[in-house]
N, C-alpha and C positions, 0 to 999 in steps of 0.2 A: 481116273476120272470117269464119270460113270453119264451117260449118253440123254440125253435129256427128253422125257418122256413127251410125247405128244396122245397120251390117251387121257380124254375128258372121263369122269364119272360119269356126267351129266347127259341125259339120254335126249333123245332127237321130240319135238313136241309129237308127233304122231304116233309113238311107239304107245302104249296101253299099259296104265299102274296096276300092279298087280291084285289080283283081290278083283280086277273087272273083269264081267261078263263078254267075250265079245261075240260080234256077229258073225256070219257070213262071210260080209261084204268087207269087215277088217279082214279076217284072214284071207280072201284074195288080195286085197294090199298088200297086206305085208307079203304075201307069198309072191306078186306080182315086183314089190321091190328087191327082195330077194334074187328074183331071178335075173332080173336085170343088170342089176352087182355082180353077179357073175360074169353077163354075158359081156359087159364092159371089162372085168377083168379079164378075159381071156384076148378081147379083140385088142387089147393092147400086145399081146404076146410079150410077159414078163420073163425077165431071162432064166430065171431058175424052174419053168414051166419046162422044158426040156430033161429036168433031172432026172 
């Protein structure tokens, strides 16, 4: 039996279609969500973070 997937195709409304130009001010965004992602996943300390 094989695990049931929880990954969507479907992309978050903020993300940028490709073929567009972007600015600035998106790539601090996204680089500013990006980082944040992280920093939320470590402050949880996930168990296999140790490996």
């Amino acid at each position: 039996m094989e695990p049931s997937s929880t990954w969507s195709p479907c992309l978050p409304t903020w993300t940028p279609s490709r073929g567009r130009e972007t600015s600035e001010s998106d790539t601090a965004l996204a680089t500013g969500i990006a980082q944040q992602s992280l920093d939320d996943l470590i402050r949880v300390e996930p168990a296999w973070l140790d490996c």
